[in-house]
mmCIF file of the N, C-alpha and C atoms, coordinates in Angstrom:
data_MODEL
# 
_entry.id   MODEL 
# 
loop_
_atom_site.group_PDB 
_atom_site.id 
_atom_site.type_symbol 
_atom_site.label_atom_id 
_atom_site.label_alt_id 
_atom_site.label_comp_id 
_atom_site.label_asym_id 
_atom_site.label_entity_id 
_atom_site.label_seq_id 
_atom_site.pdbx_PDB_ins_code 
_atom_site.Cartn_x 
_atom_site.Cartn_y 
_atom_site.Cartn_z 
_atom_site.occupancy 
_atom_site.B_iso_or_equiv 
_atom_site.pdbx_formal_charge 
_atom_site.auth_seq_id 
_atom_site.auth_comp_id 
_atom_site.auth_asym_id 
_atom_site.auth_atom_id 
_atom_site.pdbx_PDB_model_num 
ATOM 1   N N  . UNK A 1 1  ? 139.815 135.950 39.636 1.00 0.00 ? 1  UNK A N  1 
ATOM 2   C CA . UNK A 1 1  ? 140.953 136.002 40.526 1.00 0.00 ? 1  UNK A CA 1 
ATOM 3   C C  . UNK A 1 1  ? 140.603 136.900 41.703 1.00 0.00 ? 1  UNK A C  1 
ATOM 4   N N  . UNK A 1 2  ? 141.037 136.403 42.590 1.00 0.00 ? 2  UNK A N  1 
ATOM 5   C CA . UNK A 1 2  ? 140.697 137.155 43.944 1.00 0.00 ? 2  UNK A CA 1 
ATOM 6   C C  . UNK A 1 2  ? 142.379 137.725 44.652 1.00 0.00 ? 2  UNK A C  1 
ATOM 7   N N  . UNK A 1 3  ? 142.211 138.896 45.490 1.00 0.00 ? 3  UNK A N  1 
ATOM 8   C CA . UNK A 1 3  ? 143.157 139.379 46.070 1.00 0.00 ? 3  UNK A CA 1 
ATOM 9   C C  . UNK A 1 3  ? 142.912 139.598 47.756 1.00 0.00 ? 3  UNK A C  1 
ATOM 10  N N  . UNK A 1 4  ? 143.766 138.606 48.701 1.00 0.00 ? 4  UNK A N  1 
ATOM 11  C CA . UNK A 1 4  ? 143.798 138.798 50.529 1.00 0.00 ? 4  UNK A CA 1 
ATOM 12  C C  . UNK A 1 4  ? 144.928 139.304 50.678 1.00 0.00 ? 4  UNK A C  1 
ATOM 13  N N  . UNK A 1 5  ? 144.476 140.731 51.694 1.00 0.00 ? 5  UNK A N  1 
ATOM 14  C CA . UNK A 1 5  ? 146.087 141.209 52.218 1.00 0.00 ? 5  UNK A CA 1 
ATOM 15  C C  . UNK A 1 5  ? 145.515 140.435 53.785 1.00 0.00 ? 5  UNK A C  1 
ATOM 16  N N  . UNK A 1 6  ? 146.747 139.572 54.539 1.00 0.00 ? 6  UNK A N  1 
ATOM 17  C CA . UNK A 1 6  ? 146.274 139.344 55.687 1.00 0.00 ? 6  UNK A CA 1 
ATOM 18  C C  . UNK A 1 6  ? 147.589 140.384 56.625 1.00 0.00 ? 6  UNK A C  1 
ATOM 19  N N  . UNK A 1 7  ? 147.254 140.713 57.690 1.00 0.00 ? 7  UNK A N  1 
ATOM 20  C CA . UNK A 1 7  ? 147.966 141.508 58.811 1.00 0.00 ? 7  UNK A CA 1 
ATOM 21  C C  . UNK A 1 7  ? 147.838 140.945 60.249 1.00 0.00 ? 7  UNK A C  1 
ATOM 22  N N  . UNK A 1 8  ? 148.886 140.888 60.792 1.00 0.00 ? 8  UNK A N  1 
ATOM 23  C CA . UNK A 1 8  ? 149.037 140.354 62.149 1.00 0.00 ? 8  UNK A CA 1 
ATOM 24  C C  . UNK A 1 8  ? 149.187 141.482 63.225 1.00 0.00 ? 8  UNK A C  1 
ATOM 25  N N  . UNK A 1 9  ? 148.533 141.022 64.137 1.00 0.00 ? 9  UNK A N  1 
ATOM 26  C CA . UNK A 1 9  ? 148.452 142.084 65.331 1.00 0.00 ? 9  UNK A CA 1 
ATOM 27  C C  . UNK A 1 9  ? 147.656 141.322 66.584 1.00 0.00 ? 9  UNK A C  1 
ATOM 28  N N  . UNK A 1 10 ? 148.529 141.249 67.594 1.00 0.00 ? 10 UNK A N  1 
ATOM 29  C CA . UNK A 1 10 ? 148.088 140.958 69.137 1.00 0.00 ? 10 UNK A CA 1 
ATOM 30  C C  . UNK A 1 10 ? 147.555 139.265 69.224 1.00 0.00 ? 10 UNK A C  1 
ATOM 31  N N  . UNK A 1 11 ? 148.856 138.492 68.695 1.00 0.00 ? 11 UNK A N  1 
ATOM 32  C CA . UNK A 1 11 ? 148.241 137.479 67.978 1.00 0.00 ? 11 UNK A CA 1 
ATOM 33  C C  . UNK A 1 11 ? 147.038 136.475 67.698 1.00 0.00 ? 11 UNK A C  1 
ATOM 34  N N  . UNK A 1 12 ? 146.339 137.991 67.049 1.00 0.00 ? 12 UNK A N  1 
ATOM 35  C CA . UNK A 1 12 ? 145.123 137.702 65.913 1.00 0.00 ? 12 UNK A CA 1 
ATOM 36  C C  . UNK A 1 12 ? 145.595 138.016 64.599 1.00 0.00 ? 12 UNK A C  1 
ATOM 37  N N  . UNK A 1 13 ? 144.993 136.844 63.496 1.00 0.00 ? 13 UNK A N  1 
ATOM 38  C CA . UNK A 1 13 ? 145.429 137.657 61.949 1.00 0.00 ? 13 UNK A CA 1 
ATOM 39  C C  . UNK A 1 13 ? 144.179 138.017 61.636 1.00 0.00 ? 13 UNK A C  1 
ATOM 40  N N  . UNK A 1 14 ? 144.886 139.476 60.532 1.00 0.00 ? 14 UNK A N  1 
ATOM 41  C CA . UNK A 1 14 ? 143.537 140.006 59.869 1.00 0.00 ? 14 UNK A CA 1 
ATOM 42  C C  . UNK A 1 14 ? 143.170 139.988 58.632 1.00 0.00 ? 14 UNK A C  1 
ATOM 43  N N  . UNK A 1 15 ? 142.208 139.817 58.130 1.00 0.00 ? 15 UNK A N  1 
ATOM 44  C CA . UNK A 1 15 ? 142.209 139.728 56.753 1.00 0.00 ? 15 UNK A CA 1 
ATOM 45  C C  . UNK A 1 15 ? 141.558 140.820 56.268 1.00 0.00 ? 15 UNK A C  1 
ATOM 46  N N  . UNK A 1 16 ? 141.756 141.169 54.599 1.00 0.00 ? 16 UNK A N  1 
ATOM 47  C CA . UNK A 1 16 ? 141.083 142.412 54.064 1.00 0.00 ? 16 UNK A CA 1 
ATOM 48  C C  . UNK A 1 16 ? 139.854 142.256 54.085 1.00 0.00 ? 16 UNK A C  1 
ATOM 49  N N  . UNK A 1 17 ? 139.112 141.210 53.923 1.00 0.00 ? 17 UNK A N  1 
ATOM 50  C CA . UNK A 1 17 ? 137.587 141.030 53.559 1.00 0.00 ? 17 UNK A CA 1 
ATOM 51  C C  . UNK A 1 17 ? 137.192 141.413 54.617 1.00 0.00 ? 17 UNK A C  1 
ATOM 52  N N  . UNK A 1 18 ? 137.814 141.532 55.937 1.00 0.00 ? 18 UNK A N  1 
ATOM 53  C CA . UNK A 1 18 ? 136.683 141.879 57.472 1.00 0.00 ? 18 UNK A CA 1 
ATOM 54  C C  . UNK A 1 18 ? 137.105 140.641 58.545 1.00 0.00 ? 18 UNK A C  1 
ATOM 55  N N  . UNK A 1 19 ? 137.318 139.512 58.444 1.00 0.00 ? 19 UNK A N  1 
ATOM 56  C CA . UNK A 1 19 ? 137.608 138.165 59.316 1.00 0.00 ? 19 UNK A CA 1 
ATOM 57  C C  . UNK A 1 19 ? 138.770 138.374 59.882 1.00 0.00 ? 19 UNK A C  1 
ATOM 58  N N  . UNK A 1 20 ? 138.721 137.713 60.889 1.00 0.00 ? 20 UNK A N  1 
ATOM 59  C CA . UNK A 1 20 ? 139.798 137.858 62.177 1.00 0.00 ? 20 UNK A CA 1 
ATOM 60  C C  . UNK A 1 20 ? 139.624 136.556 62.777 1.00 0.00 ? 20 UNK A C  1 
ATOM 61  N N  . UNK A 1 21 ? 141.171 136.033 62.569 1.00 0.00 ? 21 UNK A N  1 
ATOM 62  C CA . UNK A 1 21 ? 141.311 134.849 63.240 1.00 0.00 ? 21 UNK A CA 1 
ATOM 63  C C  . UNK A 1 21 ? 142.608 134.693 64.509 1.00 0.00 ? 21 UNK A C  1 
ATOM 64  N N  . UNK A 1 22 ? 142.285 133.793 65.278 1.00 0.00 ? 22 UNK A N  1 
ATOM 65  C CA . UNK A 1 22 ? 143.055 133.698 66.407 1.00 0.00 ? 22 UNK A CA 1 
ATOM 66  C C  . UNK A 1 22 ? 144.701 133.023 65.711 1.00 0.00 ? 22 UNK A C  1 
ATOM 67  N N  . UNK A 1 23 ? 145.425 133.514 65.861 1.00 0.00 ? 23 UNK A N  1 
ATOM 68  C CA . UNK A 1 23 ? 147.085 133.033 65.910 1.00 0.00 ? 23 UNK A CA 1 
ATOM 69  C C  . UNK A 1 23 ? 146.534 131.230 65.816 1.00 0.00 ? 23 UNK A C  1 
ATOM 70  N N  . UNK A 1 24 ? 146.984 130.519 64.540 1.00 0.00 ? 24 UNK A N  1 
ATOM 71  C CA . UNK A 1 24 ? 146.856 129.375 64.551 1.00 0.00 ? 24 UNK A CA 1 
ATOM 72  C C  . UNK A 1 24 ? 145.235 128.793 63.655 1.00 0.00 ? 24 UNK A C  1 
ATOM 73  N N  . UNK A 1 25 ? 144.899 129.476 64.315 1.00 0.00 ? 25 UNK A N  1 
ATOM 74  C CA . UNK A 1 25 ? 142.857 128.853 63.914 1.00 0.00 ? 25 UNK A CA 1 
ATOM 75  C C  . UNK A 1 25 ? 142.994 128.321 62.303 1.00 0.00 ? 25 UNK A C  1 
ATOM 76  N N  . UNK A 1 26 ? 143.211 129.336 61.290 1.00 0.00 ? 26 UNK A N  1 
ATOM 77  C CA . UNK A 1 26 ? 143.448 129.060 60.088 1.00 0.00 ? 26 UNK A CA 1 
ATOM 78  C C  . UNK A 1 26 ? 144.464 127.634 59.519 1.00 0.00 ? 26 UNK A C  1 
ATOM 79  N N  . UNK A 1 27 ? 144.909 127.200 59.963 1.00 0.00 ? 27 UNK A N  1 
ATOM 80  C CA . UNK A 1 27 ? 146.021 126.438 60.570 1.00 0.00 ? 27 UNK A CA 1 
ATOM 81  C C  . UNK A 1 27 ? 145.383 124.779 61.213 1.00 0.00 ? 27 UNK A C  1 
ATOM 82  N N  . UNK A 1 28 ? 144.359 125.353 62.206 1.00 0.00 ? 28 UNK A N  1 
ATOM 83  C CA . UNK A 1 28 ? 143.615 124.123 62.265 1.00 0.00 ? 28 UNK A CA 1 
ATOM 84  C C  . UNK A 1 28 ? 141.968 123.720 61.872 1.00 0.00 ? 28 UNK A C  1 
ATOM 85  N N  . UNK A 1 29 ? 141.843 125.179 60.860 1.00 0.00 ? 29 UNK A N  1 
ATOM 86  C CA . UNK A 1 29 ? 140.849 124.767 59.897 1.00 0.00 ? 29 UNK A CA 1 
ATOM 87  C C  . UNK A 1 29 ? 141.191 123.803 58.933 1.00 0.00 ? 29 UNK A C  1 
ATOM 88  N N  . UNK A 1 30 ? 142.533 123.826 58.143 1.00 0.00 ? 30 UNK A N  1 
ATOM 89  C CA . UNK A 1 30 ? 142.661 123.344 57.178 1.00 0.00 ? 30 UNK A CA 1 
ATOM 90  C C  . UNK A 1 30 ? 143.632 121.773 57.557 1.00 0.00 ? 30 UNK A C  1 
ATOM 91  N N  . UNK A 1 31 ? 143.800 122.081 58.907 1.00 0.00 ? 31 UNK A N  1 
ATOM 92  C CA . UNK A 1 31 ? 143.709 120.580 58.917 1.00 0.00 ? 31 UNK A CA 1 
ATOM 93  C C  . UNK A 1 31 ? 142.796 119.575 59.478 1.00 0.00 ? 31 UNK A C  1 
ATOM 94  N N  . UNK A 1 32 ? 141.774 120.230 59.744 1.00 0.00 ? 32 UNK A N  1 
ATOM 95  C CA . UNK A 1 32 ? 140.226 119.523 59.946 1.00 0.00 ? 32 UNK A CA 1 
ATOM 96  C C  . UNK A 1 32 ? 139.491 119.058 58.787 1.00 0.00 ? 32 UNK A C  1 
ATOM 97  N N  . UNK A 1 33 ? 139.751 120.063 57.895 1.00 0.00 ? 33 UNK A N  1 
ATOM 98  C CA . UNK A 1 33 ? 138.907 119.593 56.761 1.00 0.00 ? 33 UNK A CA 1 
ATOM 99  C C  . UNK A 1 33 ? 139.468 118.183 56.164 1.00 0.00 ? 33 UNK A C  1 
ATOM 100 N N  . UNK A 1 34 ? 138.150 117.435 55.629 1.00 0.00 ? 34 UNK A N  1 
ATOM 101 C CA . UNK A 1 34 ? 138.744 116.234 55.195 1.00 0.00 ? 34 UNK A CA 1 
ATOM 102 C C  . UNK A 1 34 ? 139.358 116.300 54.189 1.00 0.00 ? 34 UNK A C  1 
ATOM 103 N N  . UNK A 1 35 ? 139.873 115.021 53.564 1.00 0.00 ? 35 UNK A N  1 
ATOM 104 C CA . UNK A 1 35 ? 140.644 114.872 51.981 1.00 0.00 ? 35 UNK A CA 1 
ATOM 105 C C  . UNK A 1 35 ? 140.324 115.341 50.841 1.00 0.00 ? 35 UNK A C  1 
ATOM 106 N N  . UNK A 1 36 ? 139.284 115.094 50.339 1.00 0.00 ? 36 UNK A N  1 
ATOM 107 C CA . UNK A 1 36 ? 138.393 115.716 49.552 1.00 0.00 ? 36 UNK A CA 1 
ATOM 108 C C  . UNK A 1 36 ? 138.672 117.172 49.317 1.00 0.00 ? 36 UNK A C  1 
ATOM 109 N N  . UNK A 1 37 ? 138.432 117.661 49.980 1.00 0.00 ? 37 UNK A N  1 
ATOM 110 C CA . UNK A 1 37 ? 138.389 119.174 50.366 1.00 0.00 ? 37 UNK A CA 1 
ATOM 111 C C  . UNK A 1 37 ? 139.904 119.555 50.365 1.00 0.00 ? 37 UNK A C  1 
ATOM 112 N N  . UNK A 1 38 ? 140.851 119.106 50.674 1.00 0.00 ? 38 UNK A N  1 
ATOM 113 C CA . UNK A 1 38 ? 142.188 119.089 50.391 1.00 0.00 ? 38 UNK A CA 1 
ATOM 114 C C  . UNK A 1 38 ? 142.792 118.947 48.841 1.00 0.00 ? 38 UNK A C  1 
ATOM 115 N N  . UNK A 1 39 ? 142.158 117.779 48.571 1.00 0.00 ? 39 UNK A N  1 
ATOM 116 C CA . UNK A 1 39 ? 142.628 117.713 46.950 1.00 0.00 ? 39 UNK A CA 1 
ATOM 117 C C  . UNK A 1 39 ? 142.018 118.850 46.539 1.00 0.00 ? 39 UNK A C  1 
ATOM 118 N N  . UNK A 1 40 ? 141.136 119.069 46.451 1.00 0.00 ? 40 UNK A N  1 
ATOM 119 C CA . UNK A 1 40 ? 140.180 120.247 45.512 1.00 0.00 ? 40 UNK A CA 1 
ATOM 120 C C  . UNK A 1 40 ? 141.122 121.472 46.040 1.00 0.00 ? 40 UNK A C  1 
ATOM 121 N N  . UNK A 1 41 ? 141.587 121.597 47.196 1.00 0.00 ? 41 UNK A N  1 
ATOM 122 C CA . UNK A 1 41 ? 142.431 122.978 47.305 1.00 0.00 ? 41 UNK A CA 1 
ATOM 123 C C  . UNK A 1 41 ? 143.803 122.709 46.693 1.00 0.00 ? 41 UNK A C  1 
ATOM 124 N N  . UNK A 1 42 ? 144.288 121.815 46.522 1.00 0.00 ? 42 UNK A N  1 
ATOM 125 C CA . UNK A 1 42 ? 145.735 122.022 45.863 1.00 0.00 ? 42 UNK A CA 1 
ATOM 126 C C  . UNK A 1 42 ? 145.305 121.950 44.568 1.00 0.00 ? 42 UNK A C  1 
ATOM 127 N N  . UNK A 1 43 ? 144.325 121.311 43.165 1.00 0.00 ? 43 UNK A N  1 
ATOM 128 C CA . UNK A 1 43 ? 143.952 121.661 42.081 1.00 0.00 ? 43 UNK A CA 1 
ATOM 129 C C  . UNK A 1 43 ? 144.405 123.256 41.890 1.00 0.00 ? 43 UNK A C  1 
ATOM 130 N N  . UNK A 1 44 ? 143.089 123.839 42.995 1.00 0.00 ? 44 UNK A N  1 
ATOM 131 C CA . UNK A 1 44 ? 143.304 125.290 42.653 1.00 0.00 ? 44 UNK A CA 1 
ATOM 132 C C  . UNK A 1 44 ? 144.934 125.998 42.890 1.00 0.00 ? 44 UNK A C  1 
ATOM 133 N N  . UNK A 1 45 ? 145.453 125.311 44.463 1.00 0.00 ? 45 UNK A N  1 
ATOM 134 C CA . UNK A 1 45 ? 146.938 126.393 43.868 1.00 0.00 ? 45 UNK A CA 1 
ATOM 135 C C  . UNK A 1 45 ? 147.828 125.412 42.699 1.00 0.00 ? 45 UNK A C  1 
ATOM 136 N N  . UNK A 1 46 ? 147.597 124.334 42.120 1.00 0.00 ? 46 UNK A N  1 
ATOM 137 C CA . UNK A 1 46 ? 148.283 124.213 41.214 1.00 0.00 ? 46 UNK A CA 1 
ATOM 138 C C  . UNK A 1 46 ? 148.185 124.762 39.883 1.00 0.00 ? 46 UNK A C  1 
ATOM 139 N N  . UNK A 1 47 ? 146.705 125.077 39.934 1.00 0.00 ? 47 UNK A N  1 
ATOM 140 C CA . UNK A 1 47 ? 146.554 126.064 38.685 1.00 0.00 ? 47 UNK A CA 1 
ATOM 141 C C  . UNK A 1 47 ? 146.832 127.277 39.039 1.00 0.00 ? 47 UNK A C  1 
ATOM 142 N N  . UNK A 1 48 ? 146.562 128.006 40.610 1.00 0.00 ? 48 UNK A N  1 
ATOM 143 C CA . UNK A 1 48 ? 147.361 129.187 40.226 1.00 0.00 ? 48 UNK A CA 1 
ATOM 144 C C  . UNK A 1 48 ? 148.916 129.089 39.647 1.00 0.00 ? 48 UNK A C  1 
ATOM 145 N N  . UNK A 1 49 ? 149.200 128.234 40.371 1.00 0.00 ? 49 UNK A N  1 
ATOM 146 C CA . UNK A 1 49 ? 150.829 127.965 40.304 1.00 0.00 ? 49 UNK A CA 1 
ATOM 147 C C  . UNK A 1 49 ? 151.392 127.795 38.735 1.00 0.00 ? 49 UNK A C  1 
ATOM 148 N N  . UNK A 1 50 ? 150.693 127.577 37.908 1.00 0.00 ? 50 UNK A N  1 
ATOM 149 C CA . UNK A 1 50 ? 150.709 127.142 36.445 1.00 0.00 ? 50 UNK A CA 1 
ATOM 150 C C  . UNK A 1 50 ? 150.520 128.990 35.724 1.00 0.00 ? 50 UNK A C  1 
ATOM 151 N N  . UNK A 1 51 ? 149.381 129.407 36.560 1.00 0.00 ? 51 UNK A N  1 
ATOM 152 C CA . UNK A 1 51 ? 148.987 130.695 35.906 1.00 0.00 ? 51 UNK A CA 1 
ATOM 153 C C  . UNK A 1 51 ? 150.232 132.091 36.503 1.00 0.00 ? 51 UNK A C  1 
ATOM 154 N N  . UNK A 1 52 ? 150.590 132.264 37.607 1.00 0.00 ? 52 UNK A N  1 
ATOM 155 C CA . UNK A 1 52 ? 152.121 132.769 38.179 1.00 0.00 ? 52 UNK A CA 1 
ATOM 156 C C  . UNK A 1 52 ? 152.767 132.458 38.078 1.00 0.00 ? 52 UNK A C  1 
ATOM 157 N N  . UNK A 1 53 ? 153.325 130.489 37.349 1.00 0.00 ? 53 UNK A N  1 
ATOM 158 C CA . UNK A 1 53 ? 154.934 130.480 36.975 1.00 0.00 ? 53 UNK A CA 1 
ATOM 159 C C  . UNK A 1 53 ? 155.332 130.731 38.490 1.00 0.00 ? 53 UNK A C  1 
ATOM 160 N N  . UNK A 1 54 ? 154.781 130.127 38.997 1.00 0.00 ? 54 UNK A N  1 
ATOM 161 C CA . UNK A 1 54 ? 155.898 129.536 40.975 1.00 0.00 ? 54 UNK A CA 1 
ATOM 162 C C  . UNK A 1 54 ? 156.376 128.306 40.868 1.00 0.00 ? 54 UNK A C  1 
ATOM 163 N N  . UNK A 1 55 ? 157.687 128.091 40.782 1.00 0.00 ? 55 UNK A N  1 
ATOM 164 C CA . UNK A 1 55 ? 158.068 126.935 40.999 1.00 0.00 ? 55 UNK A CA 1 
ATOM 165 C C  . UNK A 1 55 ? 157.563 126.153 42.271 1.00 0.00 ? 55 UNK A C  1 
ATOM 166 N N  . UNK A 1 56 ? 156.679 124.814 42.064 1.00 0.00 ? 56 UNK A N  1 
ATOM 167 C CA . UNK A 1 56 ? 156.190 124.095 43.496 1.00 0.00 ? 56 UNK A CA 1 
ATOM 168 C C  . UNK A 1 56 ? 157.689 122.865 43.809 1.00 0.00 ? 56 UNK A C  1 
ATOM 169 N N  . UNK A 1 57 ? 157.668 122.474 45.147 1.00 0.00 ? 57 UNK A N  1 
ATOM 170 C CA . UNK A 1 57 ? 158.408 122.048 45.761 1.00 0.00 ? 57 UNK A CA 1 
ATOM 171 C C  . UNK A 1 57 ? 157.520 120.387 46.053 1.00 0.00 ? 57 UNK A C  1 
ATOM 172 N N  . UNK A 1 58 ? 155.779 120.775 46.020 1.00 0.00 ? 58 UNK A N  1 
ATOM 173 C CA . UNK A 1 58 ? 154.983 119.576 46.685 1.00 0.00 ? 58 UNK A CA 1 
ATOM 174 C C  . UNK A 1 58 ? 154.380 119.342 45.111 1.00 0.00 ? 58 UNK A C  1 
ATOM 175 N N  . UNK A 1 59 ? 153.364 117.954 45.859 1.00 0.00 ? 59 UNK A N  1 
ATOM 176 C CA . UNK A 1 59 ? 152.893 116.753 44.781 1.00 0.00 ? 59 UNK A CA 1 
ATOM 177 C C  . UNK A 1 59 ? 151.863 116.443 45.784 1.00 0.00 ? 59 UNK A C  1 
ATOM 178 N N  . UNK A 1 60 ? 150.542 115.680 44.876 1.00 0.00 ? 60 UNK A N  1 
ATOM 179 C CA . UNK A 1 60 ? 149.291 115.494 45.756 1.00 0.00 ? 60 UNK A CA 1 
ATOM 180 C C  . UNK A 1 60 ? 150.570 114.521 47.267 1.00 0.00 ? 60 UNK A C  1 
ATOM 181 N N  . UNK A 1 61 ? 151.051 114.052 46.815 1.00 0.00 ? 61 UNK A N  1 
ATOM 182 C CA . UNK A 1 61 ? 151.474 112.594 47.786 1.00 0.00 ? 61 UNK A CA 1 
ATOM 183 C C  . UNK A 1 61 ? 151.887 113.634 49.184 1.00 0.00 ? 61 UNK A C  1 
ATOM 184 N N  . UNK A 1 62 ? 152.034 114.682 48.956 1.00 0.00 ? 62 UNK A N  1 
ATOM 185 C CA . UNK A 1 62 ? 152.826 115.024 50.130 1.00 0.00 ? 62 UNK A CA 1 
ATOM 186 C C  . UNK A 1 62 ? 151.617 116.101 51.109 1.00 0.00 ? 62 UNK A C  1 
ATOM 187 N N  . UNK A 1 63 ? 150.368 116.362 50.214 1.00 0.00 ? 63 UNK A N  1 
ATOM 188 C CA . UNK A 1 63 ? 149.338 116.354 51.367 1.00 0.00 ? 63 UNK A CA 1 
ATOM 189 C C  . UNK A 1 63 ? 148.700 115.129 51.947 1.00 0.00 ? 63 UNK A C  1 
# 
């Protein structure tokens, strides 16, 4: 399990690991990436989501 605090300032966000992204960028990383790469990221928050007990609202259909 991994832990990101991200922080906003001068709209750039910051992240704990050291990376700094422009207001948005993160945003249109992840909608560049193809499908593939999409399914494989909701697997993982659905298993976090299973392992924290978060009620989800989405389903693959709605990425």
């Amino acid at each position: 399990m991994f832990e990101i605090e991200a922080h906003y300032h001068d709209r750039k966000i910051y992240l704990s690991d050291g990376r700094v992204y422009q207001l948005g960028e993160i945003l249109l990383r992840y909608f560049s990436v193809n499908s593939t790469v999409l399914g494989e990221l909701f697997n993982v928050c659905e298993h976090a989501n299973r392992e924290l007990n978060i009620s989800s609202l989405f389903c693959p259909a709605d990425i």
